[in-house]
C-alpha positions as CSV (number, residue, x, y, z in Angstrom):
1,X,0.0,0.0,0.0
2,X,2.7,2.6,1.1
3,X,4.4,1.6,-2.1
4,X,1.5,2.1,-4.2
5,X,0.9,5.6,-2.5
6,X,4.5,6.5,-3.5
7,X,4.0,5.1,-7.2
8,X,0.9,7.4,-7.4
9,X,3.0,10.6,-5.5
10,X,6.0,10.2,-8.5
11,X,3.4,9.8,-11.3
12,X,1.4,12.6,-9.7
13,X,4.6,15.1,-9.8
14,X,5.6,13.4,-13.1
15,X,2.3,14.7,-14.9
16,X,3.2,18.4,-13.2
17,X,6.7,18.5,-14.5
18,X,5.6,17.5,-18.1
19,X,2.3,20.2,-17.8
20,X,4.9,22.8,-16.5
21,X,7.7,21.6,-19.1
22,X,4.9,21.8,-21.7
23,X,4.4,25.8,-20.6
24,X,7.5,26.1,-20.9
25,X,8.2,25.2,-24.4
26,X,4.7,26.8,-25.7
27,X,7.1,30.2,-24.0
28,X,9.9,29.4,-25.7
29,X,8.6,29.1,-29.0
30,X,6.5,32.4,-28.4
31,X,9.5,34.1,-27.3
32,X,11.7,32.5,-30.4
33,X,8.7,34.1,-32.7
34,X,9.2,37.5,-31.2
35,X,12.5,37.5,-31.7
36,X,12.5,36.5,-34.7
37,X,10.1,39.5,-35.7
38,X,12.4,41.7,-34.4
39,X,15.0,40.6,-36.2
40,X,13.4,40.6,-39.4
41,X,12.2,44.4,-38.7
42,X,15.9,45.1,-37.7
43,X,16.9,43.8,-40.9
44,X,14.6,45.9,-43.1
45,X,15.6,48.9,-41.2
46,X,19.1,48.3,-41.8
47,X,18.0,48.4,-45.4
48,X,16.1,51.4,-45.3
49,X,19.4,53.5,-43.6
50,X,21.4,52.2,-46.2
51,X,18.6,53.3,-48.8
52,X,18.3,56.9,-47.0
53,X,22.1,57.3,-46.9
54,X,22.8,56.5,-50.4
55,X,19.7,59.1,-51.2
56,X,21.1,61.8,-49.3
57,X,24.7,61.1,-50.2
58,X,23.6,61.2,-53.7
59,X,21.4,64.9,-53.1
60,X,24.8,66.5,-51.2
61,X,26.5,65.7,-54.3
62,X,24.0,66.9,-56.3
63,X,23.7,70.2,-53.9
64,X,27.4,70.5,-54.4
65,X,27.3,70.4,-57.9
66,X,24.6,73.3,-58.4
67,X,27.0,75.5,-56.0
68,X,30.3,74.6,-58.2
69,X,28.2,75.6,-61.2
70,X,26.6,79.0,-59.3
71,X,30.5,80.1,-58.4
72,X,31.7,79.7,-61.4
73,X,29.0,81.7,-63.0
């Protein structure tokens, strides 16, 4: 009987490990998703500052040609 009881007590914390191991995981993977957002929309920034800095490299040089061509007239 007292062996039986402890049987029951092992399978009994058993089952809670694997609920709160199940939790755990469904966490995990939430968390994995978020970051994996964020990365994504830290990548497509990246692009978009390398887009804006080759735009407004691209009007300073422009900008500096019209002055050059306004001195020399």
């Amino acid at each position: 009987v007292d062996l039986q009881r402890k049987v029951e007590e092992r399978n009994r914390l058993l089952a809670e490990y694997k609920k709160e191991l199940c939790q755990k995981d469904r966490h995990l993977q939430q968390q994995q998703t978020k970051l994996d957002e964020m990365l994504r929309q830290l990548s497509e920034a990246s692009y978009q500052q390398v887009d804006l800095e080759r735009e407004l490299e691209h009007k300073e040089a422009l900008l500096a040609h019209c002055m050059k061509r306004e001195a020399e007239e």
